[in-house]
N, CA, C and O of each residue as an XYZ file, in Angstrom:
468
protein
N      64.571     24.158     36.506
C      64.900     25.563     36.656
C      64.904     26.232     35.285
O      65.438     25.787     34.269
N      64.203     27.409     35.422
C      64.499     28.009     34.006
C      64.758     29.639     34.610
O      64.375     30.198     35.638
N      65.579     30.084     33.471
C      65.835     31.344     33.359
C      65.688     32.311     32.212
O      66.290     32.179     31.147
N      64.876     33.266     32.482
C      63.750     34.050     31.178
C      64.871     35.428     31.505
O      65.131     36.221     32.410
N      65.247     35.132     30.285
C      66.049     37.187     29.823
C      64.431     37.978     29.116
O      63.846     37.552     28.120
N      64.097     38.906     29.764
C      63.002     39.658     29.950
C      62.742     41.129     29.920
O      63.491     41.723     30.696
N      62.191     41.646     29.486
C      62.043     43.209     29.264
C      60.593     43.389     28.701
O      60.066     42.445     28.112
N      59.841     44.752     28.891
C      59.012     44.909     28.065
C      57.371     44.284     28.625
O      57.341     43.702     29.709
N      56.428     44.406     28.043
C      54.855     44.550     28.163
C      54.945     42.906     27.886
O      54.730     41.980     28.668
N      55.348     42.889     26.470
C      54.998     41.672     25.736
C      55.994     40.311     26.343
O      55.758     39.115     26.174
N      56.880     40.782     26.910
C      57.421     39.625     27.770
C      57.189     39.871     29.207
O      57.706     38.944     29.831
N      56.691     40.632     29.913
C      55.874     40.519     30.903
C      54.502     39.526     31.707
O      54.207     39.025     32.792
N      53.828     39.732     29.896
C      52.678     38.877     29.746
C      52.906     37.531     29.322
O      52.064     36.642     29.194
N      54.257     37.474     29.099
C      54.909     35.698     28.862
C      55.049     35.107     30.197
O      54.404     34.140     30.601
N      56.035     35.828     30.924
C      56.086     35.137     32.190
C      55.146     34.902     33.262
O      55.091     34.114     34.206
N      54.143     36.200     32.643
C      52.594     35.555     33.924
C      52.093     34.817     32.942
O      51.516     34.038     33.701
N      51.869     34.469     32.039
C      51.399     33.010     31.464
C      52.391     31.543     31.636
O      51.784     30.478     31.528
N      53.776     31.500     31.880
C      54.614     30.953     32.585
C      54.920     30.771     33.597
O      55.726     29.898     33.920
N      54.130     31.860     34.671
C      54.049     31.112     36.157
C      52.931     30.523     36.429
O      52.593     30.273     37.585
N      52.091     30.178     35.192
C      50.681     29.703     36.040
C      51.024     28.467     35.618
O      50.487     27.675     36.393
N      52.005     27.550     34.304
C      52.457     26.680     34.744
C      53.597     25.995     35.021
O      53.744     24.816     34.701
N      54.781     26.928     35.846
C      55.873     26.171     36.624
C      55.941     27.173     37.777
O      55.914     28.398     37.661
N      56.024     26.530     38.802
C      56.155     27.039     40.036
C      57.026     28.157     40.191
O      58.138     28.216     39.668
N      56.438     29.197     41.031
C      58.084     30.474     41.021
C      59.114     30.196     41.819
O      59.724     31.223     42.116
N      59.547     29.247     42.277
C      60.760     28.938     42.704
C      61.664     28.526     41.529
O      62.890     28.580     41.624
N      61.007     28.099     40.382
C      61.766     27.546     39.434
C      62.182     28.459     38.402
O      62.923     28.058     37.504
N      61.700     29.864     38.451
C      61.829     30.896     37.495
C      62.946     31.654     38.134
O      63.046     31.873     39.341
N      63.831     32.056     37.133
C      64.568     33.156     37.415
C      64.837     33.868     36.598
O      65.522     33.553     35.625
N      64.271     35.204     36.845
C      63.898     36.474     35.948
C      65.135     37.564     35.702
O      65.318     38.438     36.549
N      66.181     37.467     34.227
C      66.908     38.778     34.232
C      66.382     40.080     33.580
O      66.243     39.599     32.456
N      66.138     40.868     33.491
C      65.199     42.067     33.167
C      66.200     42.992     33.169
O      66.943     43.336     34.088
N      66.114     43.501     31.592
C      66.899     44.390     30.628
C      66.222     46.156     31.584
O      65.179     46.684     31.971
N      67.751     46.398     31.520
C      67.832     47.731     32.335
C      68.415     48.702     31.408
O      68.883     49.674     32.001
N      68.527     48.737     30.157
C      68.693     49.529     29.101
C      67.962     50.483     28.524
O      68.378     51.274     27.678
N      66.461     50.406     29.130
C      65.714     51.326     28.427
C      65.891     52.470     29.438
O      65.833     53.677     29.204
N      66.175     51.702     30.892
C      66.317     52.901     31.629
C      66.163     54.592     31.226
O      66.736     54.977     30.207
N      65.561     55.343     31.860
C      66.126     56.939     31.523
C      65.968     57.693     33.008
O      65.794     57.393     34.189
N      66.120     58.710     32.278
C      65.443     59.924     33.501
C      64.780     60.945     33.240
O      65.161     61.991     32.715
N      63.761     60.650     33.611
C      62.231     61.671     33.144
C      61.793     62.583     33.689
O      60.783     62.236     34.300
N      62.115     64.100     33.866
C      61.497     65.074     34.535
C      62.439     64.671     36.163
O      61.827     64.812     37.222
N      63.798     64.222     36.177
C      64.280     64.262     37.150
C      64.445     62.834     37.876
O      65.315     62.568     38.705
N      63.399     61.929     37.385
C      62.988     60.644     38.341
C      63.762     59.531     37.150
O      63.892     59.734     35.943
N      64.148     58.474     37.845
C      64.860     57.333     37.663
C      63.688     56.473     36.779
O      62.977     55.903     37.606
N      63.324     56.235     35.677
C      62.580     55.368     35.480
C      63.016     54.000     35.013
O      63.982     53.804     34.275
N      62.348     53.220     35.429
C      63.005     51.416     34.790
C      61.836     50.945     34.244
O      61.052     50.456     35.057
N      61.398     50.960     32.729
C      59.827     50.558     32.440
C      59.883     48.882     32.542
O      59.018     48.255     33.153
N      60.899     48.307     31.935
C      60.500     47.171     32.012
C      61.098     46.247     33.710
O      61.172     45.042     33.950
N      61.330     47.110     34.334
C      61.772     46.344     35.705
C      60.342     46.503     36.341
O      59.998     45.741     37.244
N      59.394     47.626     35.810
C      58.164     47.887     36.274
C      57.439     46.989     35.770
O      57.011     46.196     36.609
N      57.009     46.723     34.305
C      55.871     46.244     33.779
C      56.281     44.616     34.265
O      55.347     43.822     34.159
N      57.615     44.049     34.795
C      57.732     43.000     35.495
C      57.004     42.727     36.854
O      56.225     41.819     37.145
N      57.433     43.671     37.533
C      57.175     43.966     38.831
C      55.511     43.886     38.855
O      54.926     43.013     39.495
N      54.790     44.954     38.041
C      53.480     44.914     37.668
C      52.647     43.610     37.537
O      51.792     43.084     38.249
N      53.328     43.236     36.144
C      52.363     41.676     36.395
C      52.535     40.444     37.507
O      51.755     39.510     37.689
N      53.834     40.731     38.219
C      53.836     39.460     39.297
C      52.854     39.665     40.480
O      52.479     38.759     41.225
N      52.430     41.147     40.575
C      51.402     41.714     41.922
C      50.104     41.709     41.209
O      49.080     42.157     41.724
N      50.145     41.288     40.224
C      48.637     41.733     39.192
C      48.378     43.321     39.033
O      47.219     43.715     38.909
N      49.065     43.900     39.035
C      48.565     45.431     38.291
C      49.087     46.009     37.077
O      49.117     47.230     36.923
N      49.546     45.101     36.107
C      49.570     45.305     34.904
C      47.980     45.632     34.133
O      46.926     45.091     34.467
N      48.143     46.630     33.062
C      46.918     47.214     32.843
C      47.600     46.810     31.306
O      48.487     47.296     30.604
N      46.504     45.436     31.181
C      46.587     44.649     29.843
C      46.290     45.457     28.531
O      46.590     45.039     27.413
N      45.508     46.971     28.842
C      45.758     47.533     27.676
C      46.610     48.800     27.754
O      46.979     49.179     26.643
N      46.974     49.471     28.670
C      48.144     50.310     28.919
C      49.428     49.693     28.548
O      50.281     50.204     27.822
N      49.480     48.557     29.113
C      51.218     47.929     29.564
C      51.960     48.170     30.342
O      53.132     47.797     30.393
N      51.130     49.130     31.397
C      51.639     49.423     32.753
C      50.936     49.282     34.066
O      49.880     48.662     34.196
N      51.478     49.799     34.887
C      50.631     49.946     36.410
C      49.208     50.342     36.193
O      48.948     51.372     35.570
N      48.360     49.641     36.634
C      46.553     49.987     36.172
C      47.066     51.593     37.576
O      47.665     51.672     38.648
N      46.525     52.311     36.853
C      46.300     53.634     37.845
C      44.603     54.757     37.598
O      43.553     54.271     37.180
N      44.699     55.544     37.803
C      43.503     56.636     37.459
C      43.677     57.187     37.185
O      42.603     57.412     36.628
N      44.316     58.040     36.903
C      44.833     59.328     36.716
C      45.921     59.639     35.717
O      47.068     59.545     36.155
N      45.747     60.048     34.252
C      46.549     60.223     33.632
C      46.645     61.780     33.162
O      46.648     61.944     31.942
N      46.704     62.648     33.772
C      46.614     64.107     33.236
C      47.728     64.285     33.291
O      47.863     65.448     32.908
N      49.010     63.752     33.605
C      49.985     64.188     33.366
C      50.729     64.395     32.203
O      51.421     65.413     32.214
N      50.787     63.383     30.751
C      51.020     63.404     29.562
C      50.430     64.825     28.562
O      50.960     65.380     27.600
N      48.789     65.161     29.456
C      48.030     66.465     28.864
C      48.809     67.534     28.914
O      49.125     68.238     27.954
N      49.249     67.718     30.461
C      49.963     68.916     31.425
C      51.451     68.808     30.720
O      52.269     69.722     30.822
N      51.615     68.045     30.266
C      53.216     67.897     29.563
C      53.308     68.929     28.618
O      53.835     70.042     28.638
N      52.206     67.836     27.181
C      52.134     68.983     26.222
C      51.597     70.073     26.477
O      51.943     70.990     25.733
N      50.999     70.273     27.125
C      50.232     71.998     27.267
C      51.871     72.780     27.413
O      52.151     73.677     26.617
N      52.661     72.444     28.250
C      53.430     72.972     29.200
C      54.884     73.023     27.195
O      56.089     73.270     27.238
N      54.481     72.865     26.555
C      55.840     71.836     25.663
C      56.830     71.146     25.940
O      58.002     71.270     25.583
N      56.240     70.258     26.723
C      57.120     68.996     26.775
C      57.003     67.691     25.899
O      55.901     67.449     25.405
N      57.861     66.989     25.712
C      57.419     65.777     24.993
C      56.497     64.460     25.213
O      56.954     63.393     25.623
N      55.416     64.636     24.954
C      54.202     63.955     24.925
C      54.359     62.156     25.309
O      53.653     61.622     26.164
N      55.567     61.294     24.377
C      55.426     60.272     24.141
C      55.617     59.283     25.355
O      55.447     58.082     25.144
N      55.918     59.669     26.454
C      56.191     58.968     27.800
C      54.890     59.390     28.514
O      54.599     60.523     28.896
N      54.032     58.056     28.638
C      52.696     58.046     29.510
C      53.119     57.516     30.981
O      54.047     56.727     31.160
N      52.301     58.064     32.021
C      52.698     57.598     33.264
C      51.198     57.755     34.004
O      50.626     58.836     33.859
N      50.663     56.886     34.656
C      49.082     56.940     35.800
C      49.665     57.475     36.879
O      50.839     57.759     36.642
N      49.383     57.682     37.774
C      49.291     57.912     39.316
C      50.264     56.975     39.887
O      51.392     57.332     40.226
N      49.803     55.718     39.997
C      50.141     54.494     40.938
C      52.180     54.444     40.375
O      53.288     54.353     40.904
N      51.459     54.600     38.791
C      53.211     54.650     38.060
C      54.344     55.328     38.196
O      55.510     55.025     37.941
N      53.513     56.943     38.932
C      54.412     58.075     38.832
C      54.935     58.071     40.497
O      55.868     58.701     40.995
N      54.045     57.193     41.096
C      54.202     57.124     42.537
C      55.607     56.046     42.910
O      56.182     56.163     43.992
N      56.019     55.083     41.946
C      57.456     54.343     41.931
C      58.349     54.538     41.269
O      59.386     53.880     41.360
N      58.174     55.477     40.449
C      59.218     56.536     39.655
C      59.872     57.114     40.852
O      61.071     57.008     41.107
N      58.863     57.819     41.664
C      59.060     58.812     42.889
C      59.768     58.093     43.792
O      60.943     58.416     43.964
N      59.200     56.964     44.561
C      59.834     56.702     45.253
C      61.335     56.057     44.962
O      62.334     56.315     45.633
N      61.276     55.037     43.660
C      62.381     54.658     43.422
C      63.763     55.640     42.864
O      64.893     55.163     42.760
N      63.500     56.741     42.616
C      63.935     58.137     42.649
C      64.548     58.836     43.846
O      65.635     59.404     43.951
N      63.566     58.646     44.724
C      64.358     58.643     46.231
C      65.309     58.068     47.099
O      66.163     58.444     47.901
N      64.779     56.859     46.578
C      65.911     55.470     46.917
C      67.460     55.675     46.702
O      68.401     55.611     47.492
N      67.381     55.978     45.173
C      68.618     56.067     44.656
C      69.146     57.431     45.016
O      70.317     57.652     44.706
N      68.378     58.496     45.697
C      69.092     59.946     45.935
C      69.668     59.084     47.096
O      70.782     58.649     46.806
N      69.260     58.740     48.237
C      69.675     58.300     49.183
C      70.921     57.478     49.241
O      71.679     57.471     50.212
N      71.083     56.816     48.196
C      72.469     55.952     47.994
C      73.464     57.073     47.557
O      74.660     57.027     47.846
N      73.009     57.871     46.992
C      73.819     58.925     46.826
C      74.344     58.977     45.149
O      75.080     59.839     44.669
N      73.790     57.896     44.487
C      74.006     57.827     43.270
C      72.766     56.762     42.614
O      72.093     55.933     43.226
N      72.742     57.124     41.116
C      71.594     56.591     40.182
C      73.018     55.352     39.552
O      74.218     55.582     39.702
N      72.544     54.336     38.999
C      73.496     53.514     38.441
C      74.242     54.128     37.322
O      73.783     54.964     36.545
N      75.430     53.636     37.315
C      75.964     54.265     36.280
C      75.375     54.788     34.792
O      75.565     55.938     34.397
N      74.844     54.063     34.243
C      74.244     54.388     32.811
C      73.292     55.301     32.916
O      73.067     55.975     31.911
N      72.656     55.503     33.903
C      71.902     56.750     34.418
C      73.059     57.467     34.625
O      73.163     58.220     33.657
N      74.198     57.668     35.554
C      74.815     59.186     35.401
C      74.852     59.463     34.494
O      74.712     60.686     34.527
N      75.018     58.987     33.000
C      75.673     59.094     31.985
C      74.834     60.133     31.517
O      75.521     61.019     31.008
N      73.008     60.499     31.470
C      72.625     61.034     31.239
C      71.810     62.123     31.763
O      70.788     62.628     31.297
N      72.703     62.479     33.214
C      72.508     63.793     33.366
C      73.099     64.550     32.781
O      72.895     65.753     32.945
């Protein structure tokens, strides 16, 4: 049994090179929820994503996120003056959304998220 403390692109791409050799019953993944924020309203968790990402294969090995199509949203940011440095595709902005919903429905975002409304 092993257990990987995890966050991030670059430890993402550790543990899919670590499940190809020990079985995933034997992995158990804790994944840092600190970077957490809230972006334009939506709950984001990057590295609970770029986890999530590489175990389904849609990590986009040169993004570091969800492979998607569509990135005009970062353009439409700055045009608009918003802050540029948070990139998001389609497929990405689509589990922001939903996982955004999730948590309206519970009726609360986790604590360290209230903190920064």
């Amino acid at each position: 049994m092993i257990c990987v403390l995890t966050g991030g692109t670059g430890r993402a791409k550790f543990v899919d090179g670590l499940r190809q050799v020990i079985p995933a019953e034997d992995i158990t993944l804790v994944v840092n929820t600190g970077d957490d924020l809230l972006w334009w309203g939506l709950y984001v968790s990057p590295d609970i994503d770029s986890i999530t990402y590489v175990l389904s294969g849609l990590l986009s090995r040169e993004r570091g996120w969800c492979e998607g199509r569509y990135f005009s949203l970062p353009a439409s940011d700055g045009a608009l003056g918003e802050p540029t440095w948070f990139h998001t595709g389609d497929r990405d902005l689509a589990v922001h959304l939903l996982r955004s919903r999730l948590w309206r429905r519970a009726r609360r975002f986790p604590s360290h998220i209230d903190d920064l409304r």
